[in-house]
C-alpha positions in Angstrom: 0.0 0.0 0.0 1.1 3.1 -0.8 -0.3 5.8 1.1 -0.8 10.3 1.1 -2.3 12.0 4.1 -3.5 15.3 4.0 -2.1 18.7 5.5 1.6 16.7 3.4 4.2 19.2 4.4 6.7 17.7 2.0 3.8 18.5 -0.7 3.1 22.0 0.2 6.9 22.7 0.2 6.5 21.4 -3.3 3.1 23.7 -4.2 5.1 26.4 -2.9 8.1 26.3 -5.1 6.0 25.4 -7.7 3.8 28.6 -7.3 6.7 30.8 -6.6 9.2 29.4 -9.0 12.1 32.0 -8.2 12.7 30.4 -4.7 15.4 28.5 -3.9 15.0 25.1 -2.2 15.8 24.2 1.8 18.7 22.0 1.9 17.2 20.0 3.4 14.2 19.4 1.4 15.1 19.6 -1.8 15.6 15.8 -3.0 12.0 15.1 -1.5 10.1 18.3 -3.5 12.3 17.8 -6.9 10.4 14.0 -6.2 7.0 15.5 -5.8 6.8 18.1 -8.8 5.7 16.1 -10.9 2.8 15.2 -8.9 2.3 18.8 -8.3 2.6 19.7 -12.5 0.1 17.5 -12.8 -2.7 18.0 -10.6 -2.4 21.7 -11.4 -2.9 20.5 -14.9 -5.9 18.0 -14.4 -7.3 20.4 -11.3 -6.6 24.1 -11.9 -6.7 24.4 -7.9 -4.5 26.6 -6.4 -3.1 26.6 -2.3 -4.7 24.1 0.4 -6.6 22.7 -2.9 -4.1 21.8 -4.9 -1.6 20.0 -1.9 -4.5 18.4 -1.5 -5.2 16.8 -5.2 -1.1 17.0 -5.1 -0.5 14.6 -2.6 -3.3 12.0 -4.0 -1.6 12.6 -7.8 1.9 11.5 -5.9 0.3 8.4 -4.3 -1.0 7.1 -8.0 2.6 7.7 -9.2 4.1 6.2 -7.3 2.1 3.4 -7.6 3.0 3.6 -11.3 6.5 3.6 -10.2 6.6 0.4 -8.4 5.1 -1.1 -11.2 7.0 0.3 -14.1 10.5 -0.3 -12.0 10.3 -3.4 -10.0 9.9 -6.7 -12.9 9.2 -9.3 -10.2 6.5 -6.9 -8.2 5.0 -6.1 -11.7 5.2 -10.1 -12.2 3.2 -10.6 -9.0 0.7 -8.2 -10.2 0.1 -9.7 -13.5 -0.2 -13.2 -11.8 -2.8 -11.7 -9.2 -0.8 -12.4 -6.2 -0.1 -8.9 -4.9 -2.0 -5.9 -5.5 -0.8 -2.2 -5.3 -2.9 -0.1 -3.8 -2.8 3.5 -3.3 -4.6 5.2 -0.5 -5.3 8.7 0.7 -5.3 9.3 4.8 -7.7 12.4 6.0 -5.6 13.1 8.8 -9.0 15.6 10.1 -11.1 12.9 10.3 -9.7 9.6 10.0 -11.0 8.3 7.1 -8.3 6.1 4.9 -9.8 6.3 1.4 -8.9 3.4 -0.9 -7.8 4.3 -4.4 -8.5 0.9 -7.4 
């Protein structure tokens, strides 16, 4: 299982830089948001949400790739898959409420 929550700080680091493209990264961070722009590019394409909004969509776009990823880069996990043995599941955590929501 691969699983987002919401309120991701990593992911609003990401919005962030990718809303105010002239700042420089943290350190510390940058290796994780570099990682998470493309989720970020891509729910401001499919979403057109800006802020809180688009963290949000961000962080559930970055569970579903990197559900792609495991797939795409691990042969004998994507073998397991296409012989029904494992499943990989993304999931989205609402952090407010509790609620885990399952994505197929």
């Amino acid at each position: 299982m691969v699983m987002g929550h919401e309120f991701c700080g990593a992911v609003n680091a990401a919005v962030h830089f990718a809303e105010h493209p002239g700042i420089n990264h943290t350190a510390g961070i940058n290796d994780i948001v570099d990682e998470l722009m493309p989720a970020v590019y891509q729910a401001q394409e499919k979403t057109g949400l800006a802020d809180e909004e688009l963290v949000d969509a961000a962080a559930r776009e970055n569970v579903k790739i990197v559900c792609e990823k495991i797939l795409n880069d691990s042969a004998p996990l994507r073998n397991l898959v296409e012989k029904g043995k494992i499943k990989i599941v993304g999931a989205y955590k609402m952090l407010s409420s509790g609620t885990v929501e399952i994505f197929e």
